[in-house]
C-alpha positions as CSV (number, residue, x, y, z in Angstrom):
1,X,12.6,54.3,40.8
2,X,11.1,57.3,39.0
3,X,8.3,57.6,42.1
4,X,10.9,57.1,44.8
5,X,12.7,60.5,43.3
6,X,9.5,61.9,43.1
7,X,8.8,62.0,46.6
8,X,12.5,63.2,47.3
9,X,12.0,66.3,45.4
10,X,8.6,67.1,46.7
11,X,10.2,66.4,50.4
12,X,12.9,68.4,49.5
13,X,10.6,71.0,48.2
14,X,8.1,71.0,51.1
15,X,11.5,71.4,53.6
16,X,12.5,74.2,51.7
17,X,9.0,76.1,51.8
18,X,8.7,75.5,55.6
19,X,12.1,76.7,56.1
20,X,11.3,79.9,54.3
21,X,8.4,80.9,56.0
22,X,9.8,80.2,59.3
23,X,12.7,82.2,58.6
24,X,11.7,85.0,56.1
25,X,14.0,88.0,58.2
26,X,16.2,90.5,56.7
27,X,20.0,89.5,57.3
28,X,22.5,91.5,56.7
29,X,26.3,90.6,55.3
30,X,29.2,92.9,55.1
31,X,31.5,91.4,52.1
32,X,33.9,94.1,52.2
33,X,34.7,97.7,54.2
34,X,32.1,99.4,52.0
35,X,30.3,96.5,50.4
36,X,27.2,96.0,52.5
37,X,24.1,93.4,51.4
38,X,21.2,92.8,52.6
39,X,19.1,89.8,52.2
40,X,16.3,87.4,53.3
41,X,18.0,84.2,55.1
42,X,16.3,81.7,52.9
43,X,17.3,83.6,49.8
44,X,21.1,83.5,51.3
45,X,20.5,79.6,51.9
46,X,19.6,79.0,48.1
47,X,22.2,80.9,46.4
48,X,24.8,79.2,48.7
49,X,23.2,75.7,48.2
50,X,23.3,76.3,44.3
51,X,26.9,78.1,44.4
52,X,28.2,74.4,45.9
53,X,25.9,71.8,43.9
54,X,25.9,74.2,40.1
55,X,29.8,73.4,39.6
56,X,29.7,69.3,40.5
57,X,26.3,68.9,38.9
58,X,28.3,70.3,35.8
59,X,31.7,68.6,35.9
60,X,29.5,65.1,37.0
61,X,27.6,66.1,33.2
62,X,30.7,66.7,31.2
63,X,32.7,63.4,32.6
64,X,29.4,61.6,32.1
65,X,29.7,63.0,28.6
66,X,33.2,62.1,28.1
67,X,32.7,58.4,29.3
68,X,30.0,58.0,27.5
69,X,31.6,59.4,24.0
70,X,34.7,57.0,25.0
71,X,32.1,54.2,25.2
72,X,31.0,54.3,21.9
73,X,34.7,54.8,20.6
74,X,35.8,51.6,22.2
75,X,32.4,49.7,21.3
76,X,33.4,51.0,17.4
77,X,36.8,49.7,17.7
78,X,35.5,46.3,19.1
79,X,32.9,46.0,16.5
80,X,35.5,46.8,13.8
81,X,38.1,44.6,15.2
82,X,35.7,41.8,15.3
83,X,34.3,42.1,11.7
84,X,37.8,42.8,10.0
85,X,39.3,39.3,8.2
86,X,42.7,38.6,9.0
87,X,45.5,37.2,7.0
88,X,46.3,33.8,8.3
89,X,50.2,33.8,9.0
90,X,52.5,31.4,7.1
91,X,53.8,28.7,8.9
92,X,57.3,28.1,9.4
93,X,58.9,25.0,7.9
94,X,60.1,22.6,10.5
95,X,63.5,22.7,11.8
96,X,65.6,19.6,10.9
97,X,65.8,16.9,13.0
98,X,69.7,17.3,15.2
99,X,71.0,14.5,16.5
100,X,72.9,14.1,19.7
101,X,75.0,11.3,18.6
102,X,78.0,11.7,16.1
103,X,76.9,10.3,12.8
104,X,79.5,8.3,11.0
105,X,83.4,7.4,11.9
106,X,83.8,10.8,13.7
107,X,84.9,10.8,17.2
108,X,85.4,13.8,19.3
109,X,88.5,15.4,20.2
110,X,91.0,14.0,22.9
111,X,89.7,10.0,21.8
């Protein structure tokens, strides 16, 4: 896997170099009224490829960071969990046996 982004980057690399050379002419951009800059296009093209990846490259890093720190949390918790004895719970004495039938000379009301 390691060769395979290899050759992306040098691909990606070798595109970017062409690009450049082919298209190494002064542009300029008018930000505001007085605010005038001028710039080589492939210089333009790199600072606007870098202003859109920079942010999502970082908040990809910090969630990576977070799940990975929550990770370890739960896989603590599971190991503790797992290793802590617990108190077997009392059990209840039976209840006593009911029966349906009156017990004795007792007969129910209205007999």
């Amino acid at each position: 896997m390691q060769i395979v982004r290899t050759i992306v980057w040098v691909l990606l690399l070798v595109a970017l170099l062409i690009f450049t050379v082919f298209n190494w002419q002064p542009v300029t951009i008018k930000i505001w009224e007085n605010l005038v800059l001028e710039t080589k296009i492939p210089a333009l093209v790199i600072v606007s490829f870098l202003l859109g990846l920079v942010p999502m490259w970082l908040l990809h890093r910090a969630n990576k960071f977070y799940l990975g720190r929550r990770i370890t949390s739960l896989e603590t918790a599971a190991r503790t969990a797992s290793t802590t004895p617990v108190a077997p719970t009392p059990t209840p004495p039976p209840d006593p046996v009911v029966s349906e039938e009156p017990v004795g000379d007792l007969k129910p009301e209205g007999q």
